[in-house]
N, C-alpha and C positions, 0 to 999 in steps of 0.2 A: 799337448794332451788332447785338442780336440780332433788331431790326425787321428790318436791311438782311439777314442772312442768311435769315432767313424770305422773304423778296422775291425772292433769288435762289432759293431750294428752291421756291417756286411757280411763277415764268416758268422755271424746269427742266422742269417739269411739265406746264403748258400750252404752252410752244413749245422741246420740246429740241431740234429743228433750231438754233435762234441759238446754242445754249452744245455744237454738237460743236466748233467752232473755238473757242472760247472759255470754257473751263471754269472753273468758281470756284476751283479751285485746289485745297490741299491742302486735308483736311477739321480744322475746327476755326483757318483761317486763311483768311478768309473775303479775297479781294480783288474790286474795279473792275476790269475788263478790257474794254480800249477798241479797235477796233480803227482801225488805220492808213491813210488813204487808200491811202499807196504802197506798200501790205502790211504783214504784219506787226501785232501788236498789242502795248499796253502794260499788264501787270498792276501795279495801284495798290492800298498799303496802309497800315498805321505799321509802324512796325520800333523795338519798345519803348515807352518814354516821349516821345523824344526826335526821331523822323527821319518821316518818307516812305518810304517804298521803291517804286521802276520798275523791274520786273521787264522788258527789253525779249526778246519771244518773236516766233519768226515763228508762221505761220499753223498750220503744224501741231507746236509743239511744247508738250507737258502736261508739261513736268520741274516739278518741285516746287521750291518755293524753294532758293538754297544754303545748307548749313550750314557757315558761313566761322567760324572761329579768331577772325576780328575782329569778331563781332557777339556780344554775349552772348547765349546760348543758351536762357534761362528767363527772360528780361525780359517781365511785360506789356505788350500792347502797348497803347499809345493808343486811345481808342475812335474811329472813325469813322463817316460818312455819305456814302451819292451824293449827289452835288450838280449838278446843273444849270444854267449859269447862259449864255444865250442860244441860241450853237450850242455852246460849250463844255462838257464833263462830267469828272467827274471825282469824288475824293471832299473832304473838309472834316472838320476835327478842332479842336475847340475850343480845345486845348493848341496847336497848331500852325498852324493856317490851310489854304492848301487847296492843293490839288497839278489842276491841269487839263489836258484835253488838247482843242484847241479842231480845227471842222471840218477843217483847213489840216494837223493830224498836230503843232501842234506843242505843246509841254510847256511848262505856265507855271507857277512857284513864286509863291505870295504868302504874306504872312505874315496873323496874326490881325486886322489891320486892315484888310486885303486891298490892300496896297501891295504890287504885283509884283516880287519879287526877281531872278528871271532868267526870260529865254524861250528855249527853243530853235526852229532852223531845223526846220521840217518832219522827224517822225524817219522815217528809213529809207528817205532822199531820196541820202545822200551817204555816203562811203567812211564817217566815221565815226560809232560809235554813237549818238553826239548832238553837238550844238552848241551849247552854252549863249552867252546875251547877257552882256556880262561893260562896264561902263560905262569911261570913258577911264580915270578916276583908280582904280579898283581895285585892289587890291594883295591878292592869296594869299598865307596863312601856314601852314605847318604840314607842308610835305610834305616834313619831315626836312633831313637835312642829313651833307655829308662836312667835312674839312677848309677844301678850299677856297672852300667857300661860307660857313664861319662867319662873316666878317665884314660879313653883312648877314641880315637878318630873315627879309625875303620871298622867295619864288618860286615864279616864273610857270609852271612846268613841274613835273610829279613822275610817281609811279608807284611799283609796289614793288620795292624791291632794296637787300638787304642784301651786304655783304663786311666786312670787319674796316676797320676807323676809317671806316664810312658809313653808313648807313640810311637808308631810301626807304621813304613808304607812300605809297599812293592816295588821299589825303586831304588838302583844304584848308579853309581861310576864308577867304570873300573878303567885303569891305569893304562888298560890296553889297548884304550883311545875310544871310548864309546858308551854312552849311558843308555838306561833301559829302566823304560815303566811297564807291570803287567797289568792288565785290564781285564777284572772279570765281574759277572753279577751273580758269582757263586757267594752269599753273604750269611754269616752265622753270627747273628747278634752284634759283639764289639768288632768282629774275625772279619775281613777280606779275604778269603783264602785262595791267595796267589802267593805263594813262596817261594824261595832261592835259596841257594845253597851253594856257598864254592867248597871243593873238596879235592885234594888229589888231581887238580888241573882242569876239571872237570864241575862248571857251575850249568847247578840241576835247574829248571823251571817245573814247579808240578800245581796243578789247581782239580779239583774234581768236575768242575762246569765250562762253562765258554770261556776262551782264553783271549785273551790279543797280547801282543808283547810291541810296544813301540820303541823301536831299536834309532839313537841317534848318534853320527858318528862322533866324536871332539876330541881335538888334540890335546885338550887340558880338561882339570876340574871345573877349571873358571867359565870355560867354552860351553862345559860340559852341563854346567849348572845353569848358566842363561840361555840353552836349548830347552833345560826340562822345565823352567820356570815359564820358557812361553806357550810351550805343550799343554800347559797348565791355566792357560788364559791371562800370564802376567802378572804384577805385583800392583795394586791400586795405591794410589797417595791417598796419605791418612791424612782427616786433621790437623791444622798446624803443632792446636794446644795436645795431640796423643803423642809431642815428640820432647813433651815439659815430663812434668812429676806428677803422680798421682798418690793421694792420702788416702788408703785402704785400711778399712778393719773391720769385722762382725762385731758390734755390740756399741755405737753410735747411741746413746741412751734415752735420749731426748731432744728436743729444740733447740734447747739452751746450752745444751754440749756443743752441739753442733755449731752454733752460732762462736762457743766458747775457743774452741780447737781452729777453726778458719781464723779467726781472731788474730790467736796466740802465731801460727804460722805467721801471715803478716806483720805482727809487731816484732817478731824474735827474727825478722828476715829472710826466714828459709823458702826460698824461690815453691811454687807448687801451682798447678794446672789447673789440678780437677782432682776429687774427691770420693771417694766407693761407699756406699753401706751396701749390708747383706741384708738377709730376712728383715730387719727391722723397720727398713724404710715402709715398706709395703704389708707387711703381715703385724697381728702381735704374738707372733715365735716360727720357732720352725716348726716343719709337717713331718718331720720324720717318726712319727709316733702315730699316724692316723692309721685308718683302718681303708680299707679298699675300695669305701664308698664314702672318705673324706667324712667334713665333716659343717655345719651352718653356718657356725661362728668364724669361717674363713673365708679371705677374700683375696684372690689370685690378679686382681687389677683394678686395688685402690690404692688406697693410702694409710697409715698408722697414724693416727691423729697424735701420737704421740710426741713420734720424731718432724713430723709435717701434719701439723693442724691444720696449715693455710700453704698449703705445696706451691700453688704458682705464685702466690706474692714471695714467699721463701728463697724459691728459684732464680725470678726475676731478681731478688734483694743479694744473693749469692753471686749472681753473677755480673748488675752494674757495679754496686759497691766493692767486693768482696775480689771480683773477677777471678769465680771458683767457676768451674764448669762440675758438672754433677753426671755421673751414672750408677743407677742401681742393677742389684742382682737378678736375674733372671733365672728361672729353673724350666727342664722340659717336660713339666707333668702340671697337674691338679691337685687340690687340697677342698675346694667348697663342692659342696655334695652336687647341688643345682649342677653347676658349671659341670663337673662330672657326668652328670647323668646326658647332657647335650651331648658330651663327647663319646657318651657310650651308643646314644642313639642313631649318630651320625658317622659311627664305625671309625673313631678318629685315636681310639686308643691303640699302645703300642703293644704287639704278644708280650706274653713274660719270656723274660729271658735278659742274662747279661751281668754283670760284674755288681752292680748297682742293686743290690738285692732288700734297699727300704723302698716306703713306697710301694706299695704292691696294688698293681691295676691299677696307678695313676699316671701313667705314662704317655706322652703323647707319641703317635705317631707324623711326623713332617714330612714324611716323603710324600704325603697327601696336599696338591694344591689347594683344594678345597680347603682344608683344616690352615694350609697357611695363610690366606685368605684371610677367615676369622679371627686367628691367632696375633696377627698383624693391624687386624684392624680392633680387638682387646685392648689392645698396649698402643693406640695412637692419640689416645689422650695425654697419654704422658710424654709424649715430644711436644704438642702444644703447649704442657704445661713447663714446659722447657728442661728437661730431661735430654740428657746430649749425650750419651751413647750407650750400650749396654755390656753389661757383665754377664757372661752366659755360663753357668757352672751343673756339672754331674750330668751331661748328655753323653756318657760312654757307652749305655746300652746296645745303641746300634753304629755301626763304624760311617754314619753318613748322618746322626741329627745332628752334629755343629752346620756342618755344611748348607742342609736346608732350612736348619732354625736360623743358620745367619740369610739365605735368601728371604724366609718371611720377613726380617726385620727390616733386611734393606728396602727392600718393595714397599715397606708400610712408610721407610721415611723418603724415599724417594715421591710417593704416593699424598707427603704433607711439602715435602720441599722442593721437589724436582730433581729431576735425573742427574743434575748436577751438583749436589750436597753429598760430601764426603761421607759414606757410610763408615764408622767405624766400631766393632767389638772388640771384648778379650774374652778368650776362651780356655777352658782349661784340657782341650787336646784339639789338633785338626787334622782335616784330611788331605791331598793334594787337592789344591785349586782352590780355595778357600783365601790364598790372598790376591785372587782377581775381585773378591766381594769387597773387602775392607778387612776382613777377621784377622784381627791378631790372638799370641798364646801366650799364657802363662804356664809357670811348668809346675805345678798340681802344689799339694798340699806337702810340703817339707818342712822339715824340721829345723830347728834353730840348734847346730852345730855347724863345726867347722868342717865337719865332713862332707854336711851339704850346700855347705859354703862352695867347697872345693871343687865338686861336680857341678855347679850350676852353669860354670863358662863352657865346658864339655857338650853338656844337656843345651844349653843353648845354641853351638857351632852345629853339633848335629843335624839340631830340627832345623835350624837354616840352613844345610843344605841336603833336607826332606823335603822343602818346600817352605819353610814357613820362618818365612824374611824376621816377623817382627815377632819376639818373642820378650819377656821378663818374663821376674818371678816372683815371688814373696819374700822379699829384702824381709832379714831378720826371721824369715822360717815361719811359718804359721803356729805349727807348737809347740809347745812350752818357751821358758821364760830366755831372753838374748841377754848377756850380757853387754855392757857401752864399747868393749873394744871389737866384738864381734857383729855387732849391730853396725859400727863405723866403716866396719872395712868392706861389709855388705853395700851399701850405701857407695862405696867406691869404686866396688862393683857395678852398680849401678848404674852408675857415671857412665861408663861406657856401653851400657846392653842397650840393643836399638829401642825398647823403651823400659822407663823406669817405676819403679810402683813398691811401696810397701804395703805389707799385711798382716793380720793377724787373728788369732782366734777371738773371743771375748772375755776369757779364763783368764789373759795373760796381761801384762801391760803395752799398752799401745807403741808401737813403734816410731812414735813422734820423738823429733830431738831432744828437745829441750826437758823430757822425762829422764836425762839417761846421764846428768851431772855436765858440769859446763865445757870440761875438755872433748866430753865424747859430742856435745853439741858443735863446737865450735868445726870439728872436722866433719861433721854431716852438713854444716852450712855450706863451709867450703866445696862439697862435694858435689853438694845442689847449684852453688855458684860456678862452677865449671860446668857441670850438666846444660844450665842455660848461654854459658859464654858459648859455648861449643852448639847452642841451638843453630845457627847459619850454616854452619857444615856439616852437621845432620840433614838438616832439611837440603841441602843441594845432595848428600849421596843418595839421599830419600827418592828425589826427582834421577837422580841416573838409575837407581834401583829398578823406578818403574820404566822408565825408557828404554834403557838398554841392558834389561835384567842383569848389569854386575849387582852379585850379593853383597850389598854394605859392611856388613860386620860377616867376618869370614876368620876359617884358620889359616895361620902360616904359609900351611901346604898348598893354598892355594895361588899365592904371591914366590914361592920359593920352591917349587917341586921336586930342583936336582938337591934341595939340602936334605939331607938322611935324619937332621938333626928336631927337624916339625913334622914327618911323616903322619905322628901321632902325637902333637904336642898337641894338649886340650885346655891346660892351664894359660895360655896368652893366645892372643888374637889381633887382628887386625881392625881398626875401627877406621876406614877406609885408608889412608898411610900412616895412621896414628896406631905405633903396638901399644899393647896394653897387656902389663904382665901385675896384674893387682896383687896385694899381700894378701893370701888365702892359710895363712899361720898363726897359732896362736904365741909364736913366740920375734912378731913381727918381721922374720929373716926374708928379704927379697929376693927372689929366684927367678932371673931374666937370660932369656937366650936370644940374642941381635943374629940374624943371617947377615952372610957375608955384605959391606958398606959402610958408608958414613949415617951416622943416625945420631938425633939430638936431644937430649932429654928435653924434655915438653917444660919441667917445672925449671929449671936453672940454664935453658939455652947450652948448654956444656956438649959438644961435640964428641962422640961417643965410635971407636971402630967396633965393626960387628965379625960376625965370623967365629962368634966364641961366647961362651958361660959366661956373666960376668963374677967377678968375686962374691961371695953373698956377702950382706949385710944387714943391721938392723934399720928398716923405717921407722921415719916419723912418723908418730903417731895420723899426723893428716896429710901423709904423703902416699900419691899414687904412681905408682913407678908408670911411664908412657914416655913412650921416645917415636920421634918423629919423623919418617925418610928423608937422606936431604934430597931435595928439590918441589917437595911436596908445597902445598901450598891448602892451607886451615885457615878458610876464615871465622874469625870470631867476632863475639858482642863485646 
C-alpha cells in the first residue's frame, strides 16, 4: 500500500488536473477513485480487516470518509492494491479479493478466488444508490428483527430502526457469499435511513444523504458473521457475575423487601447474580407525568431513602454477605427542574422528535462530549457506592443514544477503575458496534403469553446475527399476570439465552420461584442449576466470541447450511454444540429437529440419530429437551 500511495502522490504531481475531481481522499487513508460514466465517482478501499468500502461521491464532493458508531474507529485496515483487469479497475486485497468497477459504471464483488459475488447495474444510472445482482435462491440474514418477524430467520428487506420490542440495522448476509453494512449520517430521529430491498433478483440500496456500503466477501454465515462483527470493533467480555441470573422487577417496595427477596433466593437455593430495581431505587415514582420543565421534588442522581436509606453500607452488606451484585435503571432525560435548566443552558437537550412521545423537552442529547462528560461524572458516585452495572431503558428517540449513552458510562467507570474493568449494561434496543463497549440487550417490554414465549428464541437468533451477541429478555413477560407452567418453561429458556434475567411490571406478581407453588419452583431451581453448572462453558464460548468472533449462541443454519430443514428454523438453536429445542407449548409436546449425526440427549446421555423430526411427545414438567453433538466436549461445574 505504500507503493500504491507513492503512485498516487507522483501522478498528483505530474498531472494534478485528473485528481481536482478526484482526490485521494483523507491523508494517511489512501483510496481508488474511479470515476462514473453517468457522473459521479466511486472511492474504493478496506475498511479494517474484514470489508471494502464504496464511498459513492458525485463530481464535486471531497467530504472525508464518515465516522459511523458502527464501524470500529482504530481497526487497521487490510492492505491493498490497484488493480486492472481488461477495461475493469479497481483495487484487490489478498485477505479479501477484489472490489471492481468495470467501463459500463458498474460494481463487481469477487472473492479471493475471484468467483464474482454480486454485480451492480450501472451506478448513478437509476433513483437508487446502487443495485446489486442478488441470484434466485438467495436468502439475507441479519437485518434484526421485531416480534412479528420472529418466527422465521431470513429477510429480504431492512434498514436502521430502532423502538422498544424491535431493532433494524443496515446490514445483511446473503447466501451468495458476502455480507454488507450501509453507512450513512442521513439520521431521522429512531431511522438510520439506509435501506435494502431484495426483490425480483435484484437487491436495491437507496439512502437520501452520504452513503458507503462496506461489502465483505464469506463463504458462509459464520465467516460471514465474524467479518461484520469485527467491522464493528468486536465483541467485549462481560463480567463473570453478567453470565449467572439476574432478579429484575419495577416495584422493590422498600429496604426490608429487599433485604427479604435476596433472602429468600438464598435460602430456597435458587442460584442468582445480581439483582435490577427501576425507578424506585433512585426516584419516589416515575417522571412520566411531568411537565417540560420537570419538577423540585425530583432527583435524577440520588437515592430513595426508602428503598436505600443507607446505599453504601447496603451495597457493601449485599454484596459481602449476600454476594448480590446490584444495577439500577437509568433513563436518557431529566425530571428535576434545576438539573433541567443546566441542560437547557448548556444546549445539552435532545430536539423533539421520535417514538417516545412522554417526556416532553426532557431529553438528553449524548452525541454531545461535553454533556457526556457531565452525564458520567452525575452518576459516579454511584459506582463508588458500589453500584455494578447499569440498566439503560427508553433511549429509542434517536437511532445512536444507547450507543453514546453507553460510551458516557463506560468512560465514567473506566475513569473510577481503569481501563481494565469490565464495562457492562443492558439495554433495551442497540446499534451495530455497541458490543465492542460492553452493551448488552434485552428484547423490550413483552407480554406474558406463550406467543411471546415463542418468538423470543427468534427475536434473539436475529439480533445476534445484527450484531448484538448478548441478548435476554423479560422471562415471564413484563405484563400481566404468568402462569407457573409458563413462567417455568420461560425460565428454561433462559437456561440457554447468552444471558438470563427476569422481569416485571409492579401491577403484577413478581417473578420469583418460590411465588408460583412448589412444582413450578422446583423446575425453575433446576433450571437455575443448570444455568450455573453450564457457567464454564459459557464463559470459554464468551472468550472465543470475543476472540475469534464465532457467534456463541447461533441458529442451525449456521452449523448446517446444506440442511433445507433449519433454513428458517427460529424455534431451536445452538448454544455453542449444545441444541437447544425448549418446550414453547402450552400443552408441553416437544418438537425437535437433529441434522444429519449422532447426538446425545444432555439429560439421559441416550444416543440419539439425527437427520429427522423426532416423534413428538409430552415433557416433563422440568425437562429441557438439548442434545449434545458427538465429539463436542461441555465443560461443567
Amino acid at each position: 500500500w505504500t507503493w500504491g500511495l507513492l503512485r498516487h502522490l507522483v501522478m498528483m504531481v505530474l498531472f494534478p488536473s485528473l485528481f481536482l475531481l478526484a482526490p485521494l481522499a483523507v491523508l494517511g487513508l489512501p483510496e481508488t477513485v474511479v470515476r462514473l460514466p453517468a457522473g459521479g465517482r466511486l472511492a474504493l478501499s478496506t475498511s479494517g480487516a474484514t470489508a471494502f468500502r464504496v464511498r459513492f461521491l458525485s463530481d464535486d464532493d471531497n467530504a472525508e470518509p464518515l465516522n459511523s458508531p458502527m464501524v470500529a474507529p482504530k481497526a487497521p485496515d487490510a492492505p491493498f492494491s490497484e488493480v486492472t483487469i481488461g477495461k475493469s479497475s479497481g483495487i484487490e486485497s489478498a485477505a479479501l479479493g477484489r472490489l471492481l468497477v468495470t467501463a459500463d459504471g458498474e460494481l463487481e464483488l469477487q472473492n479471493v478466488a475471484g468467483d464474482l459475488l454480486t454485480k451492480s447495474e450501472p451506478v448513478g444510472a437509476g433513483g437508487a444508490v446502487v443495485v446489486l445482482s442478488s441470484s434466485t435462491q438467495a436468502k439475507l440474514y441479519g437485518g434484526g428483527s421485531d416480534q412479528a418477524e420472529a418466527l422465521h430467520l431470513s429477510k429480504p428487506s431492512g434498514g436502521g430502526h430502532i423502538v422498544n420490542r424491535a431493532t433494524y440495522v443496515p446490514y445483511y448476509y446473503s447466501t451468495d457469499g458476502y455480507a454488507a453494512l450501509g453507512v450513512t449520517d442521513s439520521l431521522q430521529h429512531n431511522v438510520l435511513q439506509a435501506d435494502y430491498k431484495l426483490e425480483d433478483g435484484k437487491l436495491s440500496w437507496t439512502c437520501p444523504g452520504t452513503f458507503e456500503l462496506h461489502l465483505m466477501p464469506a463463504a458462509s454465515l459464520k465467516v460471514g458473521t465474524a467479518a461484520y462483527l469485527a467491522l464493528a470493533g468486536g465483541v467485549q467480555m462481560l463480567p463473570r457475575y453478567a453470565f449467572g441470573f439476574a432478579a429484575s422487577r419495577w416495584g422493590w417496595k422498600d429496604h426490608t423487601y429487599i433485604e427479604e427477596t435476596l433472602t429468600a433466593f438464598r435460602d430456597g437455593k435458587f442460584p442468582a447474580d445480581s439483582f435490577i430495581a427501576d425507578f424506585e431505587w433512585f426516584g419516589n415514582g416515575s417522571d412520566y407525568k411531568f411537565k417540560p420543565e420537570g419538577r423540585d421534588d425530583y432527583q435524577d442522581f440520588g437515592y430513595n431513602n426508602v428503598t436505600f436509606p443507607q446505599p453504601r453500607q447496603q451495597l457493601q452488606d449485599y454484596h459481602q454477605r449476600l454476594n448480590f451484585r446490584f444495577s439500577g435503571i437509568r433513563k436518557p432525560r431529566l425530571g428535576n427542574s434545576i438539573v433541567l435548566q443546566k441542560a437547557e443552558s448548556s444546549g445539552w437537550k435532545a430536539p423533539p422528535g421520535g417514538p417516545e412521545t412522554y417526556a416532553e423537552e426532557r431529553w438528553l442529547s449524548f452525541d454531545s462530549p461535553d454533556m457526556r462528560l457531565w452525564y458520567g461524572r452525575q452518576n459516579a458516585h454511584y459506582l463508588d457506592d458500589g453500584v455494578d452495572y447499569w440498566w439503560n431503558d427508553e433511549g429509542e428517540n434517536n437511532y445512536y443514544t444507547y450507543h453514546w449513552w453507553n460510551v458516557a458510562q463506560r468512560d465514567s467507570l473506566h475513569g473510577r477503575g481503569g481501563p481494565t474493568k469490565r464495562f457492562y449494561s443492558l439495554n433495551r434496543a442497540f446499534t451495530p458496534g455497541m458490543a465492542r463497549l460492553g452493551a448488552a440487550v434485552w428484547t423490550g417490554d413483552i407480554a406474558a403469553s406463550w406467543d411471546h414465549l415463542r418468538r423470543t428464541p427468534g427475536t434473539m437468533l436475529k439480533w445476534g446475527l445484527a450484531g448484538a451477541p448478548y441478548v435476554t429478555c423479560d422471562i415471564g413477560g413484563f405484563f400481566h399476570e404468568v402462569t407457573p407452567e409458563l413462567l417455568s418453561r420461560w425460565y428454561q429458556v433462559g437456561t440457554f439465552l447468552p444471558l438470563m434475567r427476569v422481569h416485571s411490571t409492579k401491577e403484577v406478581t413478581p417473578h420469583w420461584p418460590w411465588l408460583y407453588g412448589e412444582q413450578a419452583a422446583d423446575a425453575m431451581r433446576k433450571a437455575l442449576e443448570l444455568r450455573y453448572q453450564l457457567l464454564p462453558y459459557h464463559y470459554s464460548l464468551a472468550h472465543g466470541m470475543q476472540a475469534y468472533g464465532s457467534l456463541w449462541m447461533h441458529p442451525l443454519i449456521m452449523d448446517f447450511p446444506e440442511d433445507p430443514e433449519v433454513a428458517e428454523l427460529s424455534t431451536q438453536w445452538m448454544d455453542g454444540d449444545i441444541l437447544v429445542a425448549p418446550v414453547l407449548r402450552n400443552d408441553s409436546i416437544k418438537q425437535v429437529y437433529l441434522p444429519a449425526g449422532t447426538w446425545y440427549e444432555m439429560r439421559s446421555g441416550a444416543a440419539v440419530q439425527g437427520g429427522r423430526w423426532l416423534d413428538e411427545a409430552k415433557a416433563d414438567f422440568d425437562e429441557v429437551p438439548a442434545y449434545v453433538k458427538a465429539g463436542a466436549i461441555v465443560p461443567m461445574a
